[in-house]
N, C-alpha and C positions, 0 to 999 in steps of 0.2 A: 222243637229244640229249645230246652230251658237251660241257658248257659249254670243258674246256679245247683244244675246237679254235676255238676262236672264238679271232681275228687280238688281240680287247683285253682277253684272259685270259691273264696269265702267270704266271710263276712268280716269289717276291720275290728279292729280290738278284740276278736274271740268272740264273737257275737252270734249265739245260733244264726242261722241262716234258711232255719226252717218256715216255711211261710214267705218269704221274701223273694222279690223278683225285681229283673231290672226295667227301666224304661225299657219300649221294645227296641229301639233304634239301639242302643246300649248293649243289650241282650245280643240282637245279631253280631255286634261288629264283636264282644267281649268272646262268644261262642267259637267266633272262626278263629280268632286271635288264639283261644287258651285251647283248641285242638289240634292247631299245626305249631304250639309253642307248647309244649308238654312240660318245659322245664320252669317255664313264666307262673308266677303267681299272682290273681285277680284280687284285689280287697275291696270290696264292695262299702261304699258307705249310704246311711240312708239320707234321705232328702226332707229337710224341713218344712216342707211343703207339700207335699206330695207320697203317698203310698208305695210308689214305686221308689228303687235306686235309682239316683242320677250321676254318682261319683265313685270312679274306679282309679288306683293306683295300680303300678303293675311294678312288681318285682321280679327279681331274678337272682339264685343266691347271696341270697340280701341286700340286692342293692334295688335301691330302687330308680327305673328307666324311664318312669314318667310317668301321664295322669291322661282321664279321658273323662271326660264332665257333661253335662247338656245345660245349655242358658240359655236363654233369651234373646234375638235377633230382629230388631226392626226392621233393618233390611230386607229379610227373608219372612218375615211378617209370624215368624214363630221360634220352635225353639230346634238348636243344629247342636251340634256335636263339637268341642273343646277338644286340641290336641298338645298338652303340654309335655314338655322332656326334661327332666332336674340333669344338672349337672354337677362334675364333679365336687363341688360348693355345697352341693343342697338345695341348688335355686333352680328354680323351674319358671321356664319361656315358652309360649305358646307358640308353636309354628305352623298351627293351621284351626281355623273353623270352618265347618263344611254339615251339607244337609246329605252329600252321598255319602253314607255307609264303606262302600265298598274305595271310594278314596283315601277316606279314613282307616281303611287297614289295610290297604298300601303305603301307606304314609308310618304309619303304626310299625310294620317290617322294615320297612326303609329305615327309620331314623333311631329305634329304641334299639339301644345297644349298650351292654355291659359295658363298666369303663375298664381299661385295662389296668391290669396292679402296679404299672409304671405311672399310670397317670394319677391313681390313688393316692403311692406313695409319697409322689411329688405333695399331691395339697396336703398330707398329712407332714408333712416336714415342713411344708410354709406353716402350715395350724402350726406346730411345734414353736417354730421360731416364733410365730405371732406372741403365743404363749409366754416365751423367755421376756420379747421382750417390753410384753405388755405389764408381768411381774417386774422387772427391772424397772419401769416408770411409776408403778402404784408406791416401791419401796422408796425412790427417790423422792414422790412428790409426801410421803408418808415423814420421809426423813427431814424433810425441810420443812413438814409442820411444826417438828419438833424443835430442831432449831430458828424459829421464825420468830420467840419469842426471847430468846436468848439473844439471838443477835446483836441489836441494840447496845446489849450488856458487853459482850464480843469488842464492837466496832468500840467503844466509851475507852474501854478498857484499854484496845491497843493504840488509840488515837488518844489519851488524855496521860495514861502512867507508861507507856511502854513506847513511846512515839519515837524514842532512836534506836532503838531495838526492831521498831515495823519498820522504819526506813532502811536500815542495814540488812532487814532480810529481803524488803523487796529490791534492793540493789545488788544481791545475789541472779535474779532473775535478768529473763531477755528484755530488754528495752528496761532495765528498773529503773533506771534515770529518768525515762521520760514516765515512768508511771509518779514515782516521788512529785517530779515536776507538777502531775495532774492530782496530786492529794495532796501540795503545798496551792495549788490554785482553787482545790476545795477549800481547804481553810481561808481563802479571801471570799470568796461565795457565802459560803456557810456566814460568816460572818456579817458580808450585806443583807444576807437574808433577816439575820436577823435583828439586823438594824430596823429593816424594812417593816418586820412584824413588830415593833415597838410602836410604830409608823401607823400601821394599821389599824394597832389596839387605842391610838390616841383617837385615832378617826372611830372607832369604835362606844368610844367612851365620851366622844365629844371634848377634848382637852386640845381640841385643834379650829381652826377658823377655815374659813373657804374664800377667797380671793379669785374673781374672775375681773380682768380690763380690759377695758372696753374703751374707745374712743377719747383715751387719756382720763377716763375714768375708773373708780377705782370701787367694786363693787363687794364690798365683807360681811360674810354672813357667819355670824358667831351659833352662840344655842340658838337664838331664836328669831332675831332680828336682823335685817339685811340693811347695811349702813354705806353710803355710797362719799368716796373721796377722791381729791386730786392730790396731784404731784404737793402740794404745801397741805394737806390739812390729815395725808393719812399719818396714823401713829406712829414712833420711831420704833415701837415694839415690832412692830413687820414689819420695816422698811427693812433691816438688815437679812432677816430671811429671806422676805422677797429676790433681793439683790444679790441673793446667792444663788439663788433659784433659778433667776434670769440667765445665770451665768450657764447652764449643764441644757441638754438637751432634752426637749419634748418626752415624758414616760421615764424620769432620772429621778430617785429620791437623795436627799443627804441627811445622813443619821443626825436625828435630834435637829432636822433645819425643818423638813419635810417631803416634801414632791411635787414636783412640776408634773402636772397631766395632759397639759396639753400647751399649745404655742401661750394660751393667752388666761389660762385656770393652775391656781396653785391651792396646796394644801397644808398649813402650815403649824407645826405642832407647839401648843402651847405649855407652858409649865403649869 
């Protein structure tokens, strides 16, 4: 019995099928399969390895019900027989490897079954929706490329020449009051910010000293020299910063004074 002369055993992709044969273990269980399944179609592929076919798909008015493979088994100390089932997805789970044949196409009649056109239609309506609204996220992330670069220009615009005109429209909306609220408290942020980055760039440039004390001493490290003083001999040029310094809390800057970074280290910007 050579299952590939049977008329609904072929070869995959159109492939003659002449000369070809399957593993034997393959052959039996494919033979019994596709003569009590007349309606089943076998697609045989070859094996890169080996002479023989090791991988069959089985179809059934086009769908296909699953797959039967041979691999390799430490266990079993050779090679057994792969029984996988696609489902309505496309995806295919194995639910059995086995060295009997004849379990194998029990298993095979038991479990490989057409899907029904209710349970198609269903995934093809979630595909559908997947679809809508996987386009609806390409077009918004596509849109907001384009405005990403305008923005900027947008926000300048209605916060610099239009600013009682954006406040009186977002006072039209739900909560606008407490939105205004929250874009009149960005304007005081905004503005520490960038008091702060003036702050930074003076540390940046070196136009600032570094002040750490210590034991009633008083340790200033300018460009390049670290010079150390007390309460009578440091400069009146950082006394005033400092002492403003002292005043605010640990990680506090003040525009054009500098920043306090820690209990006992300041940073203090110089003209």
């Amino acid at each position: 019995m050579n299952a590939m002369m049977l008329s609904n055993v072929r070869m995959a992709k159109g492939k003659s099928k002449e000369g070809k044969s399957l593993q034997d273990s393959l052959n039996e269980i494919v033979y019994a399969l596709a003569t009590t399944n007349p309606t089943w179609t076998f697609e045989c592929s070859e094996s890169r390895f080996s002479d023989t076919l090791d991988a069959v798909e089985i179809f059934c008015d086009g769908q296909c019900l699953g797959n039967l493979g041979r691999e390799y088994s430490s266990r079993s100390g050779g090679k057994i027989t792969k029984v996988a089932i696609e489902n309505v997805r496309g995806n295919t789970s194995t639910i059995m490897r086995s060295v009997d044949n004849k379990k194998v196409i029990r298993e095979v009649k038991k479990n490989f079954k057409p899907k029904s056109i209710d349970a198609i239609i269903a995934h093809k309506i979630n595909e559908a929706k997947d679809v809508v609204s996987d386009q609806r996220s390409r077009k918004s992330r596509s849109a907001y490329e384009n405005l990403k670069e305008v923005e900027p220009h947008i926000q300048a615009f209605a916060m610099e020449q239009e600013r009682q005109k954006l406040e009186d429209y977002i006072r039209t909306k739900a909560q606008g009051n407490k939105m205004v609220e929250n874009l009149r408290k960005y304007d005081e942020l905004e503005a520490e910010a960038n008091a702060i980055l003036k702050i930074e760039q003076a540390v940046k440039t070196g136009a600032m000293v570094f002040i750490m004390v210590k034991a009633e001493k008083y340790f200033v490290k300018g460009l390049d020299t670290v010079q150390t003083y007390d309460d009578n001999t440091l400069p009146y040029e950082y006394r005033g910063k400092l002492g403003m310094l002292k005043l605010v809390n640990d990680e506090q800057c003040i525009e054009g004074v500098g920043c306090r970074a820690s209990d006992n280290t300041f940073i203090l910007v110089m003209p």
